[in-house]
Steps between C-alpha positions, in 0.01 A plus 500: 500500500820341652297489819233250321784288361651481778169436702456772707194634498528779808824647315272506211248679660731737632738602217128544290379724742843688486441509056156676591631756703715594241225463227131417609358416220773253371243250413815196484580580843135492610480131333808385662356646877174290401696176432709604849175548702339179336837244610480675845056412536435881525253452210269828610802722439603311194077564354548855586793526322410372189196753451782750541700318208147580288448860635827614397594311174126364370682403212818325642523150354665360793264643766216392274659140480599495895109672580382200243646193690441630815119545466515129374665397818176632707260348208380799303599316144257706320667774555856392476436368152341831447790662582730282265266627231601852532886418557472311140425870386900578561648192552414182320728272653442620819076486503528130325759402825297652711147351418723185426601483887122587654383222251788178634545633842171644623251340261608141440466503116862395349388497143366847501801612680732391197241667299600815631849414552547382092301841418804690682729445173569173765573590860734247567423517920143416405512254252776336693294472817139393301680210333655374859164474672356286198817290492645597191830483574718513142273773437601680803829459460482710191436793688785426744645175601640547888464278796132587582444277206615221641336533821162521366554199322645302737886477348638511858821358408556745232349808695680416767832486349458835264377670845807373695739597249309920450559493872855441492556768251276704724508429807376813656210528224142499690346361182728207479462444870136450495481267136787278619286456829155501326680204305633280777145568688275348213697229439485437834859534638339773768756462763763611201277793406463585863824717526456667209133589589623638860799724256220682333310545839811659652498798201201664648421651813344308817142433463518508087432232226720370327575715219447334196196604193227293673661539901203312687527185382860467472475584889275215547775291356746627753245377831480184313850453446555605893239266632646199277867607632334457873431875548223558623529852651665628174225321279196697679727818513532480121079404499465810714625680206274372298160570717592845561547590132183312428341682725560770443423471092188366580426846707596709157213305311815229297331249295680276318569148426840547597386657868232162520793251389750630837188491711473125377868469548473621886179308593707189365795606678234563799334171392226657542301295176168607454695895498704361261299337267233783506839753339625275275209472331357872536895563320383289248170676461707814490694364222777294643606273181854370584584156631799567668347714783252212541785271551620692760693284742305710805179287325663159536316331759170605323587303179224214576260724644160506304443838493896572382461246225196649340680856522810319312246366237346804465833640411542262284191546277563904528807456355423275211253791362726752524752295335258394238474894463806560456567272264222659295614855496891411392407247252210663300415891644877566602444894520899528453529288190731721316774534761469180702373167440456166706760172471355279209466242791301691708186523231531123389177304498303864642194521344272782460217503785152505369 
């Protein structure tokens, strides 16, 4: 576990493997080897692992949960959902999360993710998340008012000030590292972010993402960063990177939005456009439903093309219905009504859909 904070996934791997020697069917080691194997692309090993999570603890929660999101990841929703329904069984909170997370990050559908979220006596991660893509920001801030906040809705001077200051009073903290660079880089001060990108590449070994909870496209921030600083060679190293972890995800059978949306990112970065275009909006199909990755600076010099403005509009209209949904369940089928209920402000002028 100190090896994932610290973001290194082969001394994950390793001190795992040393936990199952000692006990083999220690079912929170095996989960911990599969999120290893997973950061390092060796995504056969990390399948066969998680059928031994279910062989020797069927009824572990955790491996359930890990087994659940994982068959999402290679499209088999059916079944992960199905497998949510039997964690609910044990463990309310964690069966709503779980079908919560296939639903927003594998599905698309932000209202029915808070659905399940609110039906998890309020899963504050969940809930959090569902009101950020659908731009409910005070809302969102209920569940946890940080930084993040700010970025997604564009407060750069305040993000950027509250993420300078965390990283003085961490300065060696990975997490503050990457949100004071995510910060600078959306606002568009990337030559700031720039060193504080390359600090996070230099905690993991040669050859390795950068270790942060979605790696890929963070390291498709880093080559864009290089080539804008005038390096080349270390902007296609950091691509390299990229198309190798791709690769080989694409080999285990990966589907995801989030696996189309960095294949968009490197055919921009490639300008390669019809590539690009073709991911971006097969992520979208997949269930891609926040702006901010379509404003990706990597996309810039496709802002006036056609087939780019359609995909933003599409976006657009997307969002407004699951907004419109949202809006619905809080304000007149809130499935948490006794222990949570939305701002006053937030239901004004909603009416009740025919």
């Amino acid at each position: 576990m100190v090896a994932f904070h610290v973001g290194d996934p082969e001394a994950m791997v390793e001190h795992a493997r040393k936990a199952l020697a000692s006990n083999p069917n220690y079912v929170d080691a095996m989960n911990w080897l599969t999120i290893g194997l997973s950061n390092l692309g060796h995504y056969e090993e990390a399948d066969a692992i998680h059928e031994q999570m279910l062989l020797a603890d069927p009824l572990s929660v955790s491996g359930r949960a890990s087994y659940a999101l994982w068959l999402s990841s290679l499209g088999r929703i059916e079944e992960a959902h199905e497998l949510a329904d039997q964690i609910l069984a044990q463990s309310q909170f964690m069966g709503y999360r779980i079908h919560s997370e296939i639903s927003q990050l594998w599905e698309g559908k932000i209202a029915e993710s808070l659905s399940w979220a609110l039906r998890a006596t309020v899963d504050d991660y969940s809930a959090r998340w569902a009101f950020l893509w659908v731009g409910e920001y005070d809302e969102a801030r209920r569940f946890g008012d940080d930084v993040w906040i700010d970025i997604l809705e564009g407060r750069w001077d305040a993000a950027i000030r509250a993420a300078q200051e965390n990283l003085q009073g961490n300065p060696d903290s990975k997490v503050d590292i990457e949100v004071a660079a995510e910060a600078l880089f959306f606002a568009g001060r990337i030559d700031e972010a720039l060193p504080l990108y390359e600090r996070l590449f230099d905690l993991v070994p040669e050859g390795q993402p950068i270790p942060v909870w979605w790696p890929l496209p963070a390291t498709m921030r880093l080559a864009l960063a290089r080539r804008k600083a005038g390096d080349e060679e270390g902007a296609q190293a950091a691509a390299q990177i990229v198309r190798q972890e791709l690769a080989a995800g694409r080999a285990a059978g990966e589907v995801s939005f989030k696996r189309d949306l960095t294949e968009a990112m490197l055919a921009a970065f490639d300008y390669e456009t019809d590539h690009a275009i073709a991911a971006l909006r097969s992520a979208i199909q997949r269930g891609l439903r926040f702006l901010r990755y379509v404003d990706e600076p990597v996309f810039d010099y496709l802002r006036d093309e056609p087939r780019f403005v359609a995909l933003r509009l599409e976006m657009d209209v997307l969002l407004a219905a699951e907004h419109d949904k949202v809006l619905q369940l809080i304000c007149f089928n809130n499935p948490a009504s006794e222990v949570w209920q939305p701002l006053p402000e937030t239901c004004e002028g909603v009416d009740i859909e025919p």
